[in-house]
N, C-alpha and C positions, 0 to 999 in steps of 0.2 A: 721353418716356415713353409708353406705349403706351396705348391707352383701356381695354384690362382690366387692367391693369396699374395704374390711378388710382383704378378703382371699386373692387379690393381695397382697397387702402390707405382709401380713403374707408370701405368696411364695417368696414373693422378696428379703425379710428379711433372709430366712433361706437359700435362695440360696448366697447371701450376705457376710452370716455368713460362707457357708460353703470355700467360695473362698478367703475370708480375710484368714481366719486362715487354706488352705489348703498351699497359699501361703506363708506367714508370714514363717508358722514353713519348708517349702518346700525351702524356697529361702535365707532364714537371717539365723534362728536360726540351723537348725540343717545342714547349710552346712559346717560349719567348723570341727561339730564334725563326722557327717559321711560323705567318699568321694565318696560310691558307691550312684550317682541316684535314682537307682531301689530301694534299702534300704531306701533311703532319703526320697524320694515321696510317698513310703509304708506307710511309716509312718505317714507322713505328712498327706497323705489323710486320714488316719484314725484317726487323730486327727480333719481333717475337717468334719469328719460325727459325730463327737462327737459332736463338737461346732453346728452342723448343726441339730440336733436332741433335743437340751436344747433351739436353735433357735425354731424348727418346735411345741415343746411343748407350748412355750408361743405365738406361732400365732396361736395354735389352740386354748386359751382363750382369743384371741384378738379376731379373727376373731367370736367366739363364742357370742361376743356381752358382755355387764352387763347382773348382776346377775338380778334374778325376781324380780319380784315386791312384796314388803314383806319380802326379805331377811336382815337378818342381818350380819353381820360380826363375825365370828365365831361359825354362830349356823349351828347343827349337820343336821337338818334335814328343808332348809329355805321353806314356804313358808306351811307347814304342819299344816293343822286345824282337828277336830272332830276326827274319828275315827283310822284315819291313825298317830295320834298323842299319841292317847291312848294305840294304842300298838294292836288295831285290823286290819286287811289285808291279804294278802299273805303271809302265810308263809309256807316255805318249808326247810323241815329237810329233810336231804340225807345219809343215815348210809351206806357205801362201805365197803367191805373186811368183815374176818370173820364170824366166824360159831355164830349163835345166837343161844341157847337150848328154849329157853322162851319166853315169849312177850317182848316187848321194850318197856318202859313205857318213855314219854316225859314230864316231868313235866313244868312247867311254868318257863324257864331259867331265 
């Protein structure tokens, strides 16, 4: 499938989701128990940006495509050979806040 071809389906989806279950809980479930609208649809729509947000999460690994080439299921780090495996790369420690009197020694965590 083609990559704009996935983000439709993925907006469609989460606009979808948000209109089912803005309605649902806006029209059936919660008009018996509240009579005020305003309160009713408050609510209601805030359950649809919920449902529409757990939606918009899984279009964004739809439309994202499969995993690389190499990956396995479950591993920490897919697709990782030679050095970047071994533990050599970028690394960046960030110490914030507080008074230091001495050197700050970073040993090998």
């Amino acid at each position: 499938m083609r990559t704009t071809l996935r983000w439709l389906v993925a907006v469609l989806v989460t606009i979808t989701a948000f209109a089912v279950a803005t309605l649902l809980c806006g029209a059936l479930v919660l008009a018996h128990a509240l009579r005020d609208p305003t309160v009713r649809w408050g609510i209601a729509g805030g359950l649809g940006v919920a449902v529409a947000a757990l939606a918009a999460l899984w279009g964004h690994s739809f439309a994202k495509g499969e995993q690389p080439a190499g990956a396995t299921l479950g591993s920490d780090s897919p697709g990782t050979t030679g050095a970047a495996a071994s533990g050599a790369g970028n690394t960046r420690n960030k110490i914030s806040g507080g008074t230091f009197l001495g050197p700050v020694i970073q040993g090998p965590g």
